[in-house]
Each structure stands twice: as structure tokens, then as C-alpha cells.
C-alpha positions in Angstrom: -91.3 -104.3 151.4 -89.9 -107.2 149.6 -87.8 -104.2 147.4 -87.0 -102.6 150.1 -85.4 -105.3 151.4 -83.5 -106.2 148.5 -82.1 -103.0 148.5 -81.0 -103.1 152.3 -79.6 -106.9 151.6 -77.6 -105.3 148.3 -76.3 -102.2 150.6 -75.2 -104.5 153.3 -73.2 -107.2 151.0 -71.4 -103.9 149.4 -70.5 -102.5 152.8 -68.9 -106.0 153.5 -67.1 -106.4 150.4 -65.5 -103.0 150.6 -64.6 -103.3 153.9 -62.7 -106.7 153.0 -61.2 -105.0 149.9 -59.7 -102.4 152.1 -56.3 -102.4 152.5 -56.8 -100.6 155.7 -57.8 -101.4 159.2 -59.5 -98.9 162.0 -56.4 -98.4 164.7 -57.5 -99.6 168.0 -57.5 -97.7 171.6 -54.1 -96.9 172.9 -52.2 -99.2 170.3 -48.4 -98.2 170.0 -46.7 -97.8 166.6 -43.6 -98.9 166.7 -40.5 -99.3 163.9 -36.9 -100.0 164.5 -36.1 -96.6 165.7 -39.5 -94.7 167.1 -42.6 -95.1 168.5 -45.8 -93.4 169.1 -49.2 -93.7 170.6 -52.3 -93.2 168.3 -54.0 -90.2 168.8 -57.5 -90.3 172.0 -59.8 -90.1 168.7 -58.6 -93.4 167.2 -62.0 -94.6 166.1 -61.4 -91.7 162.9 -57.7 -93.6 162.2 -56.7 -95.9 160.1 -53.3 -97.7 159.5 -52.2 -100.5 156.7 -54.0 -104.1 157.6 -49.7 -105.2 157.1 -48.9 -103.4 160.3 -48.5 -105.7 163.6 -46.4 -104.3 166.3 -44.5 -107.7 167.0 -43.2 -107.7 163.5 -43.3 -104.6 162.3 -41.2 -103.0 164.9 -38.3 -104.7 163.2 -38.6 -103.1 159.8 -37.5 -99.1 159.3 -39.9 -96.3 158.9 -43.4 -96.4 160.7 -46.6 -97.0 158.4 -48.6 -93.8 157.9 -52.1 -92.8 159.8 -55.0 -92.6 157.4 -57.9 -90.3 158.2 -59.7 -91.4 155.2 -63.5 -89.3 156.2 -61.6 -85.9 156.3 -58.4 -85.9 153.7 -55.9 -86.3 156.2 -52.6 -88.2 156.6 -49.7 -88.2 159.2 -46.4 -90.0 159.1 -43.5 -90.2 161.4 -40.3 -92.2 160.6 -36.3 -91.5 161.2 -33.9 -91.5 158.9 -29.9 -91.3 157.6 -28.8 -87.5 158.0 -28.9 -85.5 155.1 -26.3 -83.0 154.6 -28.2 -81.0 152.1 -30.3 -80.5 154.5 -30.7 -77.1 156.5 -27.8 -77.9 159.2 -29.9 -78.8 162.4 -27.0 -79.7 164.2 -25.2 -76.2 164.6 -24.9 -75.3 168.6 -25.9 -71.5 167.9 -28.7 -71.8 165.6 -27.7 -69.2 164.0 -28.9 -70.7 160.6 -32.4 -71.8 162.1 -33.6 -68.2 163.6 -36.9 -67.6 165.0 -38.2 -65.9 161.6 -40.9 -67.2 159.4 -39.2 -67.3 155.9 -41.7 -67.0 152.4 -40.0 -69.6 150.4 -40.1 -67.5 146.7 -42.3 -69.4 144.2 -40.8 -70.5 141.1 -42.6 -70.8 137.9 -42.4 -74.5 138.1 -44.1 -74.2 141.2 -46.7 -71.7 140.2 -47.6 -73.9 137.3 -48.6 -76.7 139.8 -50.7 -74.6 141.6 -48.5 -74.1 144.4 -49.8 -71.1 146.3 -47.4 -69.9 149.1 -44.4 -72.0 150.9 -43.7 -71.6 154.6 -40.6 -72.3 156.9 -39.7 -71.2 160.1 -38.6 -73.1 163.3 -40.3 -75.7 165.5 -39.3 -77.6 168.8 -39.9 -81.4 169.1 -39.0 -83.1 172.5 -36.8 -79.5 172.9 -35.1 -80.4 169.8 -34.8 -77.3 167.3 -36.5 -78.8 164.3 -37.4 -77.3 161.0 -40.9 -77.0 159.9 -42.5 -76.0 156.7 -45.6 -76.0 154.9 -46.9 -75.3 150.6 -50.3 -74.9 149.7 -51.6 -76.3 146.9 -54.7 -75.1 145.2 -57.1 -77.2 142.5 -60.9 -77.3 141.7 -62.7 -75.2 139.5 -66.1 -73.5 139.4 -68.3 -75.4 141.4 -65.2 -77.2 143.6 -62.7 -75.2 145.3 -60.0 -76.9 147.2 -56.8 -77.1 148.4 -53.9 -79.6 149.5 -51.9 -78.3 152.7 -48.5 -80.4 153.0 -46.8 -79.7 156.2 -43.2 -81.1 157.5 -40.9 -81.7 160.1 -37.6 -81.9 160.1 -35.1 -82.6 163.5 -31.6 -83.2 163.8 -29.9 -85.7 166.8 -27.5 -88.1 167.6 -27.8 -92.1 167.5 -26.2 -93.7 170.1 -25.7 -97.1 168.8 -23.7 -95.8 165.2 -20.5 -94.5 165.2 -19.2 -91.5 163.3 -21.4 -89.5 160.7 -23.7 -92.9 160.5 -24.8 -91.4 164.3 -26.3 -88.7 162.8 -30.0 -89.4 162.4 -32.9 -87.4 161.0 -36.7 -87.5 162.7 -39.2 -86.7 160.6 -42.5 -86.1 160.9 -44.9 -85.4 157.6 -48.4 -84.8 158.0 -51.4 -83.4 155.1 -55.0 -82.7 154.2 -57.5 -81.5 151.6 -60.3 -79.6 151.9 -63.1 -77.4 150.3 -61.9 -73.7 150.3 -65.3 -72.6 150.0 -67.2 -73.4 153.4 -65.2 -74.2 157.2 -64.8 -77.8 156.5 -61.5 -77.0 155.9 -60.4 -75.2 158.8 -62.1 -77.8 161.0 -60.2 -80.1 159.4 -56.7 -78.2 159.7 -57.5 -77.6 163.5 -58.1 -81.4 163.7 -54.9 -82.6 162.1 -53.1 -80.4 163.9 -54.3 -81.0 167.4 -53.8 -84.9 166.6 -49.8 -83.7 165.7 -49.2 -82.5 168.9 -50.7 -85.1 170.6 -49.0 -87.4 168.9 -45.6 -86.0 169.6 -45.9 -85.7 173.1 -46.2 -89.8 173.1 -43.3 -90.0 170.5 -40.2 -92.0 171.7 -37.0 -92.2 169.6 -35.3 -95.5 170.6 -31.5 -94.8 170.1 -31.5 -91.1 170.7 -28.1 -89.9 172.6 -29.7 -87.8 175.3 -26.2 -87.2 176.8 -24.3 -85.9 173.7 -27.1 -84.1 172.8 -27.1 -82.2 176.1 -23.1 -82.0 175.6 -23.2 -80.1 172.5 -26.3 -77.8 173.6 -28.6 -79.3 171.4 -31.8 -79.2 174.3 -34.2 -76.3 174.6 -35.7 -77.5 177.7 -37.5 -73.8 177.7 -38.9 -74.6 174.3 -42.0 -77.1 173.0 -43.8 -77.6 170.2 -46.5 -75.2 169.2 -49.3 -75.8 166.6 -48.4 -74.0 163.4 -50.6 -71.2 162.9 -50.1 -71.5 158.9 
């Protein structure tokens, strides 16, 4: 008994020193992230989040790009933040979308690609708030014998207008980046993709982007108020 005890002692002051050590807290119920540009709410099965112990709403909210949601149990990680417009970027802002068609587009594998395991790339288009985004995923494969996995990296891109800058500074990127790993070889993995993906959509449907120009948006036919975001089903 007295061992046994020891040993429940010994397990109990190591649970309390890692949680301290973590540099991570659970997320509470209904708490808002918030930066200087977006906000979201976390997703209904918040007890399975976590988010830097740094992050505090009052303060944070000052500071551009959102901290990232840690689903440390199951792989997974999503993070949503806005940013300067990129022209090298596909050219989200083009009326016609003749650029960003409906297709889904195999992105061709180079060899520097190949030799990092990369197994197939993904793009096609995706609708956030009825903005056309683009969305993409690559696979990445490692393991060996006895473990065999792979990384699934997934992103959203979305083009609008800020209405507080003036010129090209008003145009503003959302992005949205969310990932997971998982064991190949039984269905954790595609309970876990099911699970990150659901919490995506959930989350988007509570995002709000502060400074977005609604008006000019509408203006320049930049709304799909017949579209909305649909869970990839890559």
C-alpha cells in the first residue's frame, strides 16, 4: 500500500509540474479571440482546445495576427489571421473570377517536393462569408514499418477591402490555416480529419473581420450571397 502510494504521490506531482511547464492553457466556454483585425469564437468542444497561456483578449486584441488553437490529444492546429495583400498571390480580387473557376486543380509535384514526402497538392475554390477564397491542401507522408502516418496541411486564402487604409494598403488578405497528423493505418485519422474540419466551419461562421468594406465589396461584385463554405472533401 505504502508503494502504491508513492507511486500515485510521484504521478500526481508530475502531472502538476507539466501542467505548469505548459506553455499552453485549455480555452474556456464561449471565449472570443480577438486581434487587431478579426475575431472568432472557439469552437462548442472547447474543453479539447488549447491556446498560448500569453493570450488575454484585453491586450491581445491590440497586437496583429490571432494566436493559433492547439488540439494537442489529436495532432491538430487551426489559425486565422489577416494580412497585407500579396500580389503574387492568385488575384482574388478580379470581378469575373475567371482566374478562380470552380475546378479542382492537381498542383504537379516537383522532385523537391517528392523528396519531402509530399504526396498530392490540392486547389480549388472555397467561399468564406460569400467571399471567393482560395483553398488548398498537400499531403505529406512519414513513418516506416510499424508507423504509418501522414501530415495534411490545408489553407485559406480570401481577398477584401479595408476600409480604414487608403489605396493598395486597403487591400487585405484573410487567412485561415488549419493541420493534422494521423496514423494511416487504422480510422483515427479520418476521425480526426472529420473533426478538424467540422471545428473549421464552425469556427468561420463566428468569424468577424473588423475593418472589412462591406459596401465596396458589394460595389465591385465581390459577394456570393448564393455561395458558403463547404467542408473540403480532400
Amino acid at each position: 500500500m505504502k508503494n502504491l502510494l508513492k507511486v500515485i504521490i510521484l504521478f500526481l506531482t508530475s502531472l502538476l509540474f507539466t501542467s505548469c511547464s505548459s506553455p499552453y492553457r485549455q480555452v474556456k466556454v464561449n471565449e472570443i479571440i480577438e486581434d487587431k483585425y478579426v475575431l472568432y469564437k472557439v469552437p462548442s468542444d472547447y474543453k479539447n482546445w488549447e491556446i498560448t497561456k500569453k493570450y488575454d483578449r484585453n491586450t491581445w486584441k491590440y497586437e496583429d495576427g490571432t494566436p493559433a488553437l492547439y488540439h494537442i490529444r489529436s495532432n491538430m492546429e487551426l489559425a486565422i489571421w489577416e494580412k497585407k495583400y500579396d500580389l503574387i498571390n492568385v488575384p482574388l480580387f478580379e470581378r469575373n473570377g475567371e482566374y478562380l473557376d470552380s475546378n479542382v486543380k492537381e498542383i504537379v509535384l516537383t522532385k523537391e517536393d517528392r523528396a519531402t514526402n509530399i504526396t498530392y497538392a490540392k486547389q480549388w475554390i472555397s467561399y468564406v462569408h460569400h467571399m471567393r477564397c482560395s483553398e488548398g491542401v498537400f499531403s505529406r507522408g512519414f513513418g516506416g514499418e510499424y508507423y504509418s502516418g501522414g501530415l495534411k496541411m490545408y489553407g485559406i486564402t480570401c481577398g477584401f477591402y479595408d476600409k480604414t487604409k487608403k489605396g493598395d494598403d486597403s487591400k487585405r488578405e484573410l487567412v485561415v490555416s488549419y493541420n493534422y497528423s494521423h496514423n494511416t493505418k487504422n480510422n483515427i485519422g479520418k476521425k480526426t480529419e472529420a473533426e478538424i474540419k467540422r471545428t473549421v466551419k464552425e469556427v468561420l461562421s463566428t468569424l468577424i473581420i473588423k475593418n472589412i468594406d462591406l459596401e465596396r465589396m458589394k460595389k465591385e461584385n465581390l459577394l456570393h450571397y448564393d455561395k458558403e463554405y463547404k467542408i473540403s472533401k480532400w
